[in-house]
ROZAKOL-318985 format. One record per residue (C-alpha): residue in one letter; z negated, y, x. Coordinates in nm, 4 decimals, m for minus. Each point is the difference from the previous one (the first is absolute). Last residue first. Layout:
# ROZAKOL-318985
  residuo        pz        py        px
        a         Z         Y         X
...
This chain:
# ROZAKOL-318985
  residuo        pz        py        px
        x   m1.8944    0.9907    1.0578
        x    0.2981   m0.2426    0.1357
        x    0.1737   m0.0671    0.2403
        x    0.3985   m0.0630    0.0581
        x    0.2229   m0.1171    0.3313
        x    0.3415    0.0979    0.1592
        x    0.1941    0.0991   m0.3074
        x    0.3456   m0.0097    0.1559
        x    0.1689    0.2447   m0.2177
        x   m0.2006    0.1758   m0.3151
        x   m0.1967   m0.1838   m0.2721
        x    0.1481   m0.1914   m0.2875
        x   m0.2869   m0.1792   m0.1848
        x    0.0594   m0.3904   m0.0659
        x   m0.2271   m0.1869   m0.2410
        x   m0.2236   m0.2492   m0.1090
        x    0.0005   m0.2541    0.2893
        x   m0.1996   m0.3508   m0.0774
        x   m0.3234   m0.1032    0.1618
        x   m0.1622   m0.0468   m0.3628
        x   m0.2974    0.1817    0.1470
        x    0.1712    0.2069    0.2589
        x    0.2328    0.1405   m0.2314
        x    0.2218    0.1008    0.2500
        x    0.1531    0.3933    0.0166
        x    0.3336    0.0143    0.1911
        x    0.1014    0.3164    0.2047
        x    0.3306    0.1289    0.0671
        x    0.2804    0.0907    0.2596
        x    0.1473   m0.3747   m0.0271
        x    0.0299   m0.0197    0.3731
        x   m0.3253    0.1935    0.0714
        x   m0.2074   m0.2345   m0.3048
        x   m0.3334    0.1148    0.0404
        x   m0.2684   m0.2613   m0.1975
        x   m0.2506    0.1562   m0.2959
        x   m0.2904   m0.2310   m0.0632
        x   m0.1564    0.0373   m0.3379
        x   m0.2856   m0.1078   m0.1577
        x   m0.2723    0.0408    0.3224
        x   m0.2360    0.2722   m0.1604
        x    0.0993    0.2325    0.2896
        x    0.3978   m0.0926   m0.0501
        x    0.1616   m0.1967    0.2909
        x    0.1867    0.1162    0.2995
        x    0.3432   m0.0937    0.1562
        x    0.1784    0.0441    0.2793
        x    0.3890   m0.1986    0.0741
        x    0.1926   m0.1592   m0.2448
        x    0.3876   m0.0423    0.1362
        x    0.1580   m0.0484   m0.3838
        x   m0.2091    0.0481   m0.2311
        x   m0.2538   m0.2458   m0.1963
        x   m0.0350   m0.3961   m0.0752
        x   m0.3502   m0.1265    0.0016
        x   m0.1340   m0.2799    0.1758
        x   m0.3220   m0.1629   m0.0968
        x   m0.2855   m0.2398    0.1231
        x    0.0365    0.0624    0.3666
        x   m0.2988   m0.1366    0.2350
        x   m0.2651    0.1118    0.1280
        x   m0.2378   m0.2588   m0.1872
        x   m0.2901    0.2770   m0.1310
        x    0.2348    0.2770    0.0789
        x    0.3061   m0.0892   m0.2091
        x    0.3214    0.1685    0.0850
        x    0.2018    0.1619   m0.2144
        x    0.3541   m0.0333    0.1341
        x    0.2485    0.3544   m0.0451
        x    0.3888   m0.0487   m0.0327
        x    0.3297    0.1507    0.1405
        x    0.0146   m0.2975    0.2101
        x    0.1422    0.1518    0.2911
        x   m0.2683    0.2819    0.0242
        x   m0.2958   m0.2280   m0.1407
        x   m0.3079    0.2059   m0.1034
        x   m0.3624   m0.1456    0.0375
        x   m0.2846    0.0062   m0.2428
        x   m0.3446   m0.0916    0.0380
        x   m0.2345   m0.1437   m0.3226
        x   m0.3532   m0.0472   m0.0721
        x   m0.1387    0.2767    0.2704
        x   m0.0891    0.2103   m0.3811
        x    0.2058    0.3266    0.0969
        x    0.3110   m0.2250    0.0213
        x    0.1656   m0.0026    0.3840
        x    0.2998    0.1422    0.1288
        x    0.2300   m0.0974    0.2812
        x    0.3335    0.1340    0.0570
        x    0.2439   m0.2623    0.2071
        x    0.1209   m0.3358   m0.0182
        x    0.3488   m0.0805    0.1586
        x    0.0636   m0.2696   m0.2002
        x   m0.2505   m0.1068   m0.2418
        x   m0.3368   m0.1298    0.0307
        x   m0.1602   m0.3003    0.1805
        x   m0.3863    0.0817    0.0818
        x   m0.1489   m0.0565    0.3301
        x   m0.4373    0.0093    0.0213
        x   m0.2981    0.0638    0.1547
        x    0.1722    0.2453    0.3177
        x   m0.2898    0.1307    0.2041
        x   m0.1672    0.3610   m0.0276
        x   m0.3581   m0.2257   m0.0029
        x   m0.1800    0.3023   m0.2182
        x    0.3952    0.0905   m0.1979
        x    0.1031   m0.3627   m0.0610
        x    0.3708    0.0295   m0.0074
        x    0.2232   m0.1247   m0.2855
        x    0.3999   m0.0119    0.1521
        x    0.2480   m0.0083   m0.2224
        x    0.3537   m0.1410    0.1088
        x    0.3827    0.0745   m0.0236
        x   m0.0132   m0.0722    0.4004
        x    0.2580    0.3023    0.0273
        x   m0.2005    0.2000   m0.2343
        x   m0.3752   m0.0281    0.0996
        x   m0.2397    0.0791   m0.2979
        x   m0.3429    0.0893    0.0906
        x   m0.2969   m0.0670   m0.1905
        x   m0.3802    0.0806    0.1208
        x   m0.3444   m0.1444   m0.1276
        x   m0.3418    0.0634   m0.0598
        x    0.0633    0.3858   m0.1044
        x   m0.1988   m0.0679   m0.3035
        x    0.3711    0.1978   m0.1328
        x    0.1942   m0.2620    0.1509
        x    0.1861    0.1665    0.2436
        x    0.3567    0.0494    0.0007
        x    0.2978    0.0220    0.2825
        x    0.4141    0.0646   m0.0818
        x    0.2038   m0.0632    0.3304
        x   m0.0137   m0.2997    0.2982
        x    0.2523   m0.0791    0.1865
        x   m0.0267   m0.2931    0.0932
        x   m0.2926   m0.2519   m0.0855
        x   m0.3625    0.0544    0.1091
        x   m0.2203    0.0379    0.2879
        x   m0.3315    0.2286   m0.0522
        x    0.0108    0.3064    0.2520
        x   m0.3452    0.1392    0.1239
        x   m0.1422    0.2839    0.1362
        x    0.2404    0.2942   m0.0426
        x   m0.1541    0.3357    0.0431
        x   m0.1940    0.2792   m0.1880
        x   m0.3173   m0.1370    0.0741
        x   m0.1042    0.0999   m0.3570
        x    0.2707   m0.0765   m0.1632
        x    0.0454   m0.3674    0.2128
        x    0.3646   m0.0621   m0.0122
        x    0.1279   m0.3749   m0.1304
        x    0.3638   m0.1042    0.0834
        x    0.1942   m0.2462   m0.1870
        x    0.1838   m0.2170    0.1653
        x    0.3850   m0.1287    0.0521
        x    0.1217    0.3332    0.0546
        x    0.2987    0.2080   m0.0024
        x   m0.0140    0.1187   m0.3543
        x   m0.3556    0.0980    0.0304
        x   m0.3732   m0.0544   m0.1940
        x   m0.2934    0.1925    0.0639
        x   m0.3511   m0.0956   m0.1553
        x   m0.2220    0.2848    0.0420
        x   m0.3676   m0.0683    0.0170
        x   m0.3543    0.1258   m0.0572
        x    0.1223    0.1868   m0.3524
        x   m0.2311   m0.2623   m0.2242
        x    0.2912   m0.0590   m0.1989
        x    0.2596   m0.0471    0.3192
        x    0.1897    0.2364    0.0687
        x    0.3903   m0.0163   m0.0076
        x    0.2650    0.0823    0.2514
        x    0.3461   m0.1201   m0.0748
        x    0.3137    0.0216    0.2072
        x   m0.0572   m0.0294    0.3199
        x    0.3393    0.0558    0.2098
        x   m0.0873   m0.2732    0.3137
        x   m0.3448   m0.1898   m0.0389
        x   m0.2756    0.0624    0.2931
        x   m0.1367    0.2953   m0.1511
        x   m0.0795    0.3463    0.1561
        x   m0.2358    0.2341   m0.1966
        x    0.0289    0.4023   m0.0638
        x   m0.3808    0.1051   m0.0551
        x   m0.1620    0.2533   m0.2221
        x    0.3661    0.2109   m0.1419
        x   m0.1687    0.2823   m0.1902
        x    0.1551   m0.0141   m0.3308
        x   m0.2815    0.2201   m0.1314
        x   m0.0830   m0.2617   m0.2977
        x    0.1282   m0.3726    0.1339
        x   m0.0877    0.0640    0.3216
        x    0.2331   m0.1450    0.1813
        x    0.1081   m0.3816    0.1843
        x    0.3042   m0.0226    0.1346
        x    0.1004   m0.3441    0.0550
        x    0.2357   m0.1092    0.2822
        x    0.3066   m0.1477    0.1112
        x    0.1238    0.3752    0.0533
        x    0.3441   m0.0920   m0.1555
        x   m0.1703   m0.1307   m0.3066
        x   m0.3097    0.1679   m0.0451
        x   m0.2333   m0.1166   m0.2979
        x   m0.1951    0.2488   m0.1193
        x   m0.3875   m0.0608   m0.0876
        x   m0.1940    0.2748   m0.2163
        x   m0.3471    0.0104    0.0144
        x   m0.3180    0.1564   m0.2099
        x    0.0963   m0.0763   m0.2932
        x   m0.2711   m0.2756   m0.0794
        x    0.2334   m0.2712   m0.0265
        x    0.1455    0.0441    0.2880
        x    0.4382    0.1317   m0.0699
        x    0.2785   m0.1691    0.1233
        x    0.3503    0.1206    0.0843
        x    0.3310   m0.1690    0.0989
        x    0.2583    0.1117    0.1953
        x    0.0072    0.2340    0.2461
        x    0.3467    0.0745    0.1945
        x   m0.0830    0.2620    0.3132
        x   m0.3565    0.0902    0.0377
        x   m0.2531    0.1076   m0.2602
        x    0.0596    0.3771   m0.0895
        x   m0.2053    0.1564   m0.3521
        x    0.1567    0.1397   m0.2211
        x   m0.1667    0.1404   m0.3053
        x    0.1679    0.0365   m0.3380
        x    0.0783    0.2274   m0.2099
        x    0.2405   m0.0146   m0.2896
        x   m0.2004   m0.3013   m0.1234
        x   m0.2938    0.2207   m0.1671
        x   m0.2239   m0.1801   m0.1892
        x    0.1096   m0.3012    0.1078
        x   m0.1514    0.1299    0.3945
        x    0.2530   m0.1710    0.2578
        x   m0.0967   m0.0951    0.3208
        x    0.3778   m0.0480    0.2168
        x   m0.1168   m0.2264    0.3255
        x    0.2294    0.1210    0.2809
        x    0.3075   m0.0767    0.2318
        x    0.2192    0.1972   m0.1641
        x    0.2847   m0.2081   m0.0400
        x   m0.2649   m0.2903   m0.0758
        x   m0.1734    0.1207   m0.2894
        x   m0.3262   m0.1903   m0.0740
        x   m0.1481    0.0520   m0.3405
        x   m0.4163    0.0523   m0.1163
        x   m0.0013    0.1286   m0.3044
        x   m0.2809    0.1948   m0.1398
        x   m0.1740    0.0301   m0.3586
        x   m0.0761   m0.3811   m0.0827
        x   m0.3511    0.0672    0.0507
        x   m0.0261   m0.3172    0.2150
        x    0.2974    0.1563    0.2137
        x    0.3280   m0.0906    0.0020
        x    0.2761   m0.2051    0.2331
        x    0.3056   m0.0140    0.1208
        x    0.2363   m0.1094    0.2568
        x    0.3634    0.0269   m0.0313
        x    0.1457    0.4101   m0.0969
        x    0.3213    0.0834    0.2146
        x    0.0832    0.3746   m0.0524
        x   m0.3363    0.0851   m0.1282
        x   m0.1452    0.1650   m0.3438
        x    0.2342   m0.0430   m0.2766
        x   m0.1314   m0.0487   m0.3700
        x    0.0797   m0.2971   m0.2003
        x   m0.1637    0.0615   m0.3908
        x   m0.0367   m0.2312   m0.2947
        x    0.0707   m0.3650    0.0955
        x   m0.0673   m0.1563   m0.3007
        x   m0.2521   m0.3677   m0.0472
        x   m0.1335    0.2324   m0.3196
        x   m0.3670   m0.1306    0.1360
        x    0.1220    0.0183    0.3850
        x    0.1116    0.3473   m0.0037
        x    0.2101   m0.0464    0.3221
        x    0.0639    0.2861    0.2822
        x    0.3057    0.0115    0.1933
        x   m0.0378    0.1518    0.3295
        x    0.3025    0.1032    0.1809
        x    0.2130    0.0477    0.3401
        x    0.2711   m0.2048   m0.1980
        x    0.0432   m0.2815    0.2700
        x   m0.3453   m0.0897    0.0956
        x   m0.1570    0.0415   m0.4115
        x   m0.3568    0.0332    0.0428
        x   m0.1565   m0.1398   m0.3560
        x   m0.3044    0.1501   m0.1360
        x   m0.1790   m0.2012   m0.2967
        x   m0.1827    0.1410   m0.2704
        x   m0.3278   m0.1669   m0.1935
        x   m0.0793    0.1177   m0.3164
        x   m0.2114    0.2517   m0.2177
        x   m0.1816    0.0907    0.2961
        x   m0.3544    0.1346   m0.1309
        x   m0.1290    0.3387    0.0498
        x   m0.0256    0.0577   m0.3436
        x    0.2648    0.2547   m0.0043
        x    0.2191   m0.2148    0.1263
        x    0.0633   m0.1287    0.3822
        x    0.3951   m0.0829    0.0950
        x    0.1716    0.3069   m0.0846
        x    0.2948   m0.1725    0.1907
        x    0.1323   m0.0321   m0.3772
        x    0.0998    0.3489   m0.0619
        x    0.2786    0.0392    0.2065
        x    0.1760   m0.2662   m0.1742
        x    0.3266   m0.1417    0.1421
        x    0.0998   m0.3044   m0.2157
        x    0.1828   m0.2686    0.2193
        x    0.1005   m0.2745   m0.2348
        x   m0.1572   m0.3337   m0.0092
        x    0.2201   m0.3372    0.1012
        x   m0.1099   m0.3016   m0.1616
């Protein structure tokens, strides 16, 4: 089902007069169009795309769901923008291609992944202050994400056959946990017990054990396996399948796949609704989203978005 692109100013008033969301939104960076497309995810409508970067990929938003958090790479910088007023953002420089973003839970940190730098650049994530720039071992990182408890960043790269793990409060790489190649889309269980990485040339999930950082378990998915997200309960994980053009839901108690879901075409990033309803998968060769019904485990619609959406979260 494909649902028409309604542009309505009015609906990025996200908090009523009550002080109450009246439901969730979901930001979509766009690579090719330069654009963010923002979902209503009750009336499953894309209702505004606003331009803010040449080359939007990495994002991510605040607890308060009042800043984004998107990495540019033809201007080497981390855009911030405030939803309340889009038209200006804050730059703030990185080093040459960054990729994906992460946010602690507590706000405090933002974590940019540094492709040509092979590094992480890690800021303050209210001054933009940049607190420690951070070598890794893996070639063009492409995701940095903290861990619940914000003592580690998980790092995973497309020239790599590990993940690397950077102490935040060291600010250094101590340890590097083997898995499959090339590694992409990371998750944490929200108890923040266990890792999962999917690696997309050995079309395989990895679940780590966060307090031994060792490899418990290797789960089949689909070819060339990719985002990662995980259902606010630590029930379910969810991996994206380039080739496949499908999402597996994985089961956490056996780790293994229970479900496969046709989407897009070339599904990439993905995020999940707060209450855990609705997972909403990038599609960058189909330039759309899919919503899945992650109760039944079927799709229930296609949103057109701009070109090449690179990823999607939601607030």
């Amino acid at each position: 089902m494909n649902i028409r692109l309604v542009v309505v100013c009015a609906a990025l008033a996200t908090v009523g007069s009550t002080g109450v969301r009246a439901a969730p939104f979901a930001y979509v960076p766009n690579e090719k169009s330069g654009t963010i497309s923002v979902i209503d995810v009750a009336t499953r409508t894309a209702v505004r795309e606003f331009a803010i970067s040449e080359r939007p990929r990495g994002i991510a938003i605040d607890a308060t769901g009042t800043r984004l958090f998107v990495t540019d790479a033809p201007t080497r910088s981390l855009v911030v923008v405030n939803l309340a007023d889009v038209q200006k953002p804050r730059r703030w420089k990185v080093g040459e291609s960054p990729e994906g973003v992460g946010l602690s839970r507590d706000g405090k940190w933002a974590a940019v992944a540094v492709e040509e730098d092979n590094s992480v650049a890690l800021l303050d994530a209210t001054s933009g202050t940049e607190i420690a720039h951070i070598k890794v071992e893996g070639k063009n990182p492409e995701h940095a994400v903290f861990s619940p408890d914000g003592r580690w960043i998980y790092v995973s790269a497309e020239d790599a056959e590990q993940l690397d793990v950077i102490d935040v409060a060291a600010r250094r790489q101590v340890n590097r946990i083997a898995v499959g190649k090339r590694p992409r889309g990371i998750g944490f269980l929200p108890d923040g017990s266990r890792a999962y990485v999917a690696c997309e040339l050995a079309n395989t999930v990895f679940a780590i054990d966060t307090a031994s950082q060792t490899v418990i378990a290797r789960i089949p998915a689909g070819t060339f396996s990719n985002g990662i997200a995980i259902h606010p309960n630590g029930q379910r994980v969810f991996v994206s399948n380039g080739k496949d053009g499908t999402v597996n839901a994985i089961d956490v108690a056996t780790n293994s796949v229970i479900a496969t879901v046709p989407v897009g075409k070339r599904p990439w990033n993905m995020d999940i609704t707060p209450d855990g309803a609705v997972l909403l998968v990038a599609n960058g060769r189909s330039d759309s989203v899919t919503l899945i019904d992650t109760a039944n485990l079927k799709a229930i619609g296609d949103i057109p978005v701009g070109q090449l959406p690179w990823g999607v979260v939601v607030r």
